[in-house]
N, C-alpha and C positions, 0 to 999 in steps of 0.2 A: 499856889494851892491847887491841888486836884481835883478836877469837876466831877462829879458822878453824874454822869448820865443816866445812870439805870433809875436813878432818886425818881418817886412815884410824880413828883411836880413834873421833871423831866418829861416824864411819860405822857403824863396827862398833857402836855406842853405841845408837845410831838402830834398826838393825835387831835388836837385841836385844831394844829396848824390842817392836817389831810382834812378835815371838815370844812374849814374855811376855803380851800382850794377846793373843794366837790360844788360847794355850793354858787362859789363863785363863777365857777364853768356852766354850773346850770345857766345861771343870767347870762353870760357870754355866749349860751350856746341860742338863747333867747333875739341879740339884739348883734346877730352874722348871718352871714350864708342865708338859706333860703326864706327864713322866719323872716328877719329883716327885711328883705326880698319884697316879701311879699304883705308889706306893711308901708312899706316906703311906695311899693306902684299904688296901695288906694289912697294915698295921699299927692299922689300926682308926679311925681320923679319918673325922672327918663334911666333908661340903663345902664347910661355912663354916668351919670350924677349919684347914683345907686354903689355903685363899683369905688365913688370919691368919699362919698359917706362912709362906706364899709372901712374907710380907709386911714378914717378918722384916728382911730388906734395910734398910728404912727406919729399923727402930728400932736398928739397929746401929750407924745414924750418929752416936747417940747418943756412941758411945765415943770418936769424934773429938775431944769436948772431952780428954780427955784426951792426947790428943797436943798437947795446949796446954802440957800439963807439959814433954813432952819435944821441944818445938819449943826450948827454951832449951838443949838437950844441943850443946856445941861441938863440931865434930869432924866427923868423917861417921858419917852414920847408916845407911850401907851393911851393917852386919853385923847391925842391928838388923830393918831391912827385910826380911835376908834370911832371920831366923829366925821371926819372927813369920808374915809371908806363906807361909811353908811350915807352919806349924802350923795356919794358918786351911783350907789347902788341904788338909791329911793327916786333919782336922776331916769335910770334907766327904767324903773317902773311907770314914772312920769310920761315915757314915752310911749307905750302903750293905751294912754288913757286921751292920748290926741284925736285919733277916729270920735272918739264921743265927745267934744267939747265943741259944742257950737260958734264958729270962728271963722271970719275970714282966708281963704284956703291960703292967700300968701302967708299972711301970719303964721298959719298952722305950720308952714313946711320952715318959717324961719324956728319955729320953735323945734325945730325937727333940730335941727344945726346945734340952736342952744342946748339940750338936753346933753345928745350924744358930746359936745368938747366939754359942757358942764362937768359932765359925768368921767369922764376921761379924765378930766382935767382935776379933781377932785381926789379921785384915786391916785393917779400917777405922781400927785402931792407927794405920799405919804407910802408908795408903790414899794421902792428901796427901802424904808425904815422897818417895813412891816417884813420883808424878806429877811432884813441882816435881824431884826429882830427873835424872828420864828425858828432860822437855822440856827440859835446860836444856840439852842435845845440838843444839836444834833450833834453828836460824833463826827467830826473831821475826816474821818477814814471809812465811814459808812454815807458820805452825803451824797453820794451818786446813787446808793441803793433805796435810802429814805425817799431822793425825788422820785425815783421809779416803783416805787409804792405809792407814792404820794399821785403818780398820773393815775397808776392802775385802779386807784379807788374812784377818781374823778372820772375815770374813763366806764367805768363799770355801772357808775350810778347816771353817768351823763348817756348811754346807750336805752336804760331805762326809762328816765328820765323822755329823752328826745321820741322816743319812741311810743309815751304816752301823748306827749304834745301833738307828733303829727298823726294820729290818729283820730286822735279830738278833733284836734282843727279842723282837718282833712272834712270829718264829719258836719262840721257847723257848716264851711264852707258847700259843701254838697248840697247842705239843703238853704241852702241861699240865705248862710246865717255870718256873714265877715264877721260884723260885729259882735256877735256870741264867742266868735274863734279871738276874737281880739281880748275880748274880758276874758276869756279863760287862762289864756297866756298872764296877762294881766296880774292877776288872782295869783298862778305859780310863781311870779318876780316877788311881788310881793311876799308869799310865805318863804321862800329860799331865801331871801334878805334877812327875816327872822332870825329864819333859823343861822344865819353868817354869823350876826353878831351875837349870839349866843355863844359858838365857835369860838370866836375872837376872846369870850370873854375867859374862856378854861385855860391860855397863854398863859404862863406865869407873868409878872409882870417885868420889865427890862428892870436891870439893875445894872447901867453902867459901869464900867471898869473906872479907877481913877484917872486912870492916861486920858482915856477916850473923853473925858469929862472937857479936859481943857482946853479952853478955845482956841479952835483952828483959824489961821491967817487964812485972807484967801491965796500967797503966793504959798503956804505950805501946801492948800489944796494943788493948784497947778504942780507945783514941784513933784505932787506923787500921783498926781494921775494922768496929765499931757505930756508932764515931764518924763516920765514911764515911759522909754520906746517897745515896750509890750502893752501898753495901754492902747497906745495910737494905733499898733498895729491891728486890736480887738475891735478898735475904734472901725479902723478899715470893714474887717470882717464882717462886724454889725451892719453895716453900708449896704454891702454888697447884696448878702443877705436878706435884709429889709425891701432892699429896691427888689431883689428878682420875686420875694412873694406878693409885694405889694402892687407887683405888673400884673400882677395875675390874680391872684385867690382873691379880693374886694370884690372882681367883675362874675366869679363861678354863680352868684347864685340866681341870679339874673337866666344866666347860662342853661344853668338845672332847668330853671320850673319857666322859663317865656315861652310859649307857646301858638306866639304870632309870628314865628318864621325866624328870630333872631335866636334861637334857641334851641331845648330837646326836648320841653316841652312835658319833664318830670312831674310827676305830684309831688308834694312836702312830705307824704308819707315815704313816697320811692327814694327819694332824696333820704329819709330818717335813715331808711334800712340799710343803704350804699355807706352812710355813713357809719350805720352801727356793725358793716363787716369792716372797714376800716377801724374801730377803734377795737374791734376784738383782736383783729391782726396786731396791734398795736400794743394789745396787752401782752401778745403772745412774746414778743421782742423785748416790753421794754427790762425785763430784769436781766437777762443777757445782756442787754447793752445799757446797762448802769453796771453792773458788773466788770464789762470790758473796757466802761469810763473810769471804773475806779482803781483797775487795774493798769489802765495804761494813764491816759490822762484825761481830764475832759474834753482839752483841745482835739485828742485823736477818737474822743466818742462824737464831736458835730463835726472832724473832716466826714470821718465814713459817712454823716447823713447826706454829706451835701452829693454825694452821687447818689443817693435813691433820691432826693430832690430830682436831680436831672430826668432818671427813669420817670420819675412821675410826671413832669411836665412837658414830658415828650407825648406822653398818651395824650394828653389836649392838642398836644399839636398836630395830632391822627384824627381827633374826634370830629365826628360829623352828626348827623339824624341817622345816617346808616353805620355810623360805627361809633353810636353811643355806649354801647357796655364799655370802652375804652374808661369812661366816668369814672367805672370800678375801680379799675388798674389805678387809675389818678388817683381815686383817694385812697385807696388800700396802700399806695407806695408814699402818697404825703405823709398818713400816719406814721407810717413806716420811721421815715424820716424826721417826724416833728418828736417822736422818743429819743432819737439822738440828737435832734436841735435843741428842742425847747429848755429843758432844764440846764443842761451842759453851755446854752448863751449865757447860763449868768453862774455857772459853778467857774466857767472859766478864769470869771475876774478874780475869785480866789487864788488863783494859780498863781498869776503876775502883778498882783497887785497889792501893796500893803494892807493888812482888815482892816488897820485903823478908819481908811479911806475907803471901804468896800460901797459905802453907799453913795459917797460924792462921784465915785469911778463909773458907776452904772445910772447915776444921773446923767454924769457929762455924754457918755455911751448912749443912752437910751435916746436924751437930745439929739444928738447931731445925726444919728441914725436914723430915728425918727422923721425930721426932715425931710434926709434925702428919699426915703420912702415915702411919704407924703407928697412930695414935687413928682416921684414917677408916675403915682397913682393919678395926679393931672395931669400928666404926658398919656398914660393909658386911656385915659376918657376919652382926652380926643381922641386918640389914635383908632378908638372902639367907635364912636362915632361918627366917625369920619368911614372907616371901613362898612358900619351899618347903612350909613349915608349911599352909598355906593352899590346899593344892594349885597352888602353881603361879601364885596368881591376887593381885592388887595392886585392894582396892575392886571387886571382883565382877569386871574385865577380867582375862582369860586375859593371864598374861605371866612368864616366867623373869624370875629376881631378879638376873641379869647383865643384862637389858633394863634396867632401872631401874636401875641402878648405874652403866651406861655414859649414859644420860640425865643423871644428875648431873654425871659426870664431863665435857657437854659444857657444863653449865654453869658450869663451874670455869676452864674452858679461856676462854672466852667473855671472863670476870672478867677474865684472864690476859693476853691480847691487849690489853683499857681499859684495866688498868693500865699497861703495855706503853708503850703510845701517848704516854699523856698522862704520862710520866715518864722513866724510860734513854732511851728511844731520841732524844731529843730534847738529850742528855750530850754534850759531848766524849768518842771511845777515847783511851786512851796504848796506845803500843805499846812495849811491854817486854820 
């Protein structure tokens, strides 16, 4: 039977979904980088604990094997999606409201741990179901374009967005008001949560296929997505991947705003704007390169990224107090990069992967990936502490332990690209 996508549900479907992804970026953009930062040092974390926390993300993926359980659940999993992803989000607001709860400071910072894997953990439940769910609205032959609308809105509201936060903050903070800066933040998680699951609820609702309905073995699962040597191979890439941003990007914001010598000593506000000429660069790209994913394949829209990854992670590994503006260069060339990473990490598994299994594929993916990005981010702490340790210095040469973090991570990338090469990009895509 022939789907019409242009059907006004369709449409409404579509745009629901780019709401859900704006608002969701808002809170993400809430509880990373400098915000985070600077939330976690009044609660007493050191710079490398800071940078493992940040890091959290990756080991969250972990929990995606479990939605292997309830990938077998018939029906639709719309009411499931919809209570889970609000508890991982009410999670993240939860963290905010720690400064003010009269507690024991150990307590406080374990509660720090439970909130962010809570919350991670919560989402990345139900993370896949609500992807294969929202693209299934979309045209097949337009899904590189739709994601690249889909950033340019989150990117557009999230420049706004960030740029009122650090401005506020900035402000409370100045006049010796944290905690005002904290409930403000607070307050914003909270209403952008709102407004998510309003989002959520304009979806049409899933209405399974009858194939899809019937219960999957777990050896039919392995048979089509370990068993897939273009599975494993994505598998690989996700690795690679993973480890070199998670060497690095967890420790930046520490980076930006420390101002006790291990750092550059940025405001939250400097830090907004650096990052709001990065996402404007970001817009400028990313329809050109959803275009050039859709044209050629996904797999050849995140090879090209993974060399401006490189370019960008070379600038940190220049960057000093006197050759801070490099910052720019780094994030204007990460965004760069994360238009042709981000989306195209998981249009991929449509390539090589049966759809029946699109969501079991990017669990097991997301898992194992996750992971190993997770264990590098506690090889980076120490590595970061141990070089802080040391004043600063790596084998007698003066150098920040994000210098040397972001040098590993452009050898990962490096890996990433060979492997690349000489393997996917050389596959058949299906288009599904």
């Amino acid at each position: 039977m022939e789907v019409d996508f242009s059907s006004a549900e369709y449409k409404r479907s579509r745009n629901g979904y780019i709401f859900v992804c704006m608002f969701e970026y808002f809170v993400t953009l809430m509880v990373a980088d400098a915000f985070l930062a600077k939330l976690l040092k009044s609660v007493g974390f050191k710079d490398g604990d800071i940078g493992i926390i940040s890091s959290f993300i990756s080991l969250a993926f972990v929990f995606q094997l479990f939605s292997l359980l309830l990938a077998g659940k018939r029906g639709s999993k719309r009411k499931m999606i919809l209570i889970l992803d609000t508890v991982g989000q009410m999670l993240f607001f939860a963290l905010y409201l720690l400064p003010f709860i009269n507690i024991d400071a150990t307590l406080r910072r374990v509660l720090v741990y439970v909130f962010i894997i809570g919350a991670y953990m919560s989402k990345y439940l139900v993370s896949t179901f609500l992807f294969q769910w929202a693209n299934s609205y979309v045209d097949p032959k337009k899904r590189a374009s739709y994601s690249g609308l889909k950033e340019i809105v989150s990117l557009v509201g999230g420049i706004i967005f960030t740029l009122v936060m650090g401005a506020v903050f900035d402000w409370f903070e100045a006049n010796g008001n944290l905690s005002g800066g904290f409930l403000f933040l607070a307050i914003s998680i909270l209403i952008s949560n709102l407004c998510l699951f309003i989002s959520l609820l304009l979806i049409k609702k899933d209405e399974p296929k009858q194939e899809a309905t019937q219960k999957k073995t777990f050896s039919d699962i392995i048979s089509h997505t370990l068993g897939n040597k273009n599975m494993r191979r994505l598998i690989i890439i996700s690795v690679l991947w993973k480890s070199a941003r998670y060497f690095t990007i967890g420790f930046m914001g520490t980076f930006k705003t420390d101002a006790v010598g291990n750092g550059l000593g940025l405001t939250v506000l400097a830090v907004q704007i650096i990052t709001m000429v990065g996402d404007l660069v970001r817009i400028a790209v990313t329809k050109p390169l959803a275009k050039y994913s859709d044209k050629r394949s996904f797999a050849s829209g995140f090879y090209l990224s993974m060399f401006i990854a490189i370019a960008a992670f070379l600038c940190i590994v220049f960057t000093t107090e006197q050759t801070w503006f490099l910052i720019v260069g780094y994030t204007v060339l990460l965004a760069v990069s994360a238009a042709g990473s981000d989306q195209n990490a998981f249009n991929m598994t449509y390539s090589y992967v049966d759809s029946n299994y699109i969501a079991e594929a990017m669990a097991l993916q997301n898992c194992i990936s996750g992971v190993c990005g997770f264990l590098c981010s506690l090889v980076a702490g120490k590595i970061l502490d141990a070089i802080q340790a040391a004043g600063n210095t790596l084998f007698g040469i003066p150098m920040f332990g994000q210098q040397f973090l972001s040098l590993i991570s452009v050898v990962l990338c490096v890996i990433c690209i060979v492997f690349m090469r000489m393997t996917i990009l050389k596959e058949k895509v299906m288009k599904q």
